[in-house]
C-alpha positions as CSV (number, residue, x, y, z in Angstrom):
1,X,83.7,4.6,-65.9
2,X,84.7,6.1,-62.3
3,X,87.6,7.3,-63.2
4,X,85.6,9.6,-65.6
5,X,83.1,10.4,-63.0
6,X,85.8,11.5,-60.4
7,X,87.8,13.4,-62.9
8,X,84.4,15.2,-64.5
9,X,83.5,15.9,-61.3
10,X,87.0,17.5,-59.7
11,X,86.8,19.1,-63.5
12,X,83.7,21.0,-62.3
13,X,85.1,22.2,-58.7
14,X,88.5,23.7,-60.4
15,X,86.5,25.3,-63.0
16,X,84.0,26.8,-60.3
17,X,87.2,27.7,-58.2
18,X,88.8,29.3,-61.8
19,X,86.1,31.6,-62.6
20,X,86.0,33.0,-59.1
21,X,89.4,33.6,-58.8
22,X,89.2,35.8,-61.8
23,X,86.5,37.7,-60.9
24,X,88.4,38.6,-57.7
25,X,91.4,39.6,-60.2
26,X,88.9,41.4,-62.2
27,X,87.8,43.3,-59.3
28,X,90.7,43.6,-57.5
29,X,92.3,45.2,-60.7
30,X,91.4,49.1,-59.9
31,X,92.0,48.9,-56.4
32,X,94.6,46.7,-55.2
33,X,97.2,45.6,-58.2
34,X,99.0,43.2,-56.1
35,X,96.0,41.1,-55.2
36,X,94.6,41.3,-58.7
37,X,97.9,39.6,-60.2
38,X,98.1,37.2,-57.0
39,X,94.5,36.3,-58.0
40,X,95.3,36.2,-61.2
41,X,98.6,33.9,-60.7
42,X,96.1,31.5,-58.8
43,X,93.9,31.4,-61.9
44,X,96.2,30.6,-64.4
45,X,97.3,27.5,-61.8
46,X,94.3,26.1,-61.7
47,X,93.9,26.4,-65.5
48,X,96.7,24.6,-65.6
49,X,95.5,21.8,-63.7
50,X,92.1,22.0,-65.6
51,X,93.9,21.2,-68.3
52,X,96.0,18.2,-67.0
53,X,92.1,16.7,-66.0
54,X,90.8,17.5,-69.4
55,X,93.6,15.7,-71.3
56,X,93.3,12.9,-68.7
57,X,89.6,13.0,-69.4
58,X,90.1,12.0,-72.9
59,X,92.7,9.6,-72.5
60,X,89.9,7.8,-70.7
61,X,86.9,8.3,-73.1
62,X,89.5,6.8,-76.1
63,X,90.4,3.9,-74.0
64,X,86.5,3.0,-73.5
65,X,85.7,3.7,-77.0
């Protein structure tokens, strides 16, 4: 049941990190097109690893169930 906790809860920081980092892209779009797609190259990382932790996430649910 820790596992979960730890992986819900680094779940919640990536995601908080994810929406900020496209906000900046969003922003950053009419104004600076480099930083935009560097912000937006960041996001799509950390999606990635939000991923990874949500299939992790339910590997550990079905092993409790």
């Amino acid at each position: 049941m820790q596992n979960t906790d730890v992986i819900l809860k680094k779940q919640e920081e990536l995601n908080s990190k994810y929406k900020k980092l496209v906000e900046q892209a969003y922003n950053f779009r009419q104004t600076d097109s480099a930083l935009s797609d560097i912000s937006e190259y960041k996001a799509i990382k950390l999606l990635n690893k939000l991923n990874r932790l949500k299939f992790l996430a339910r590997e550990q649910y079905q092993s409790i169930a």
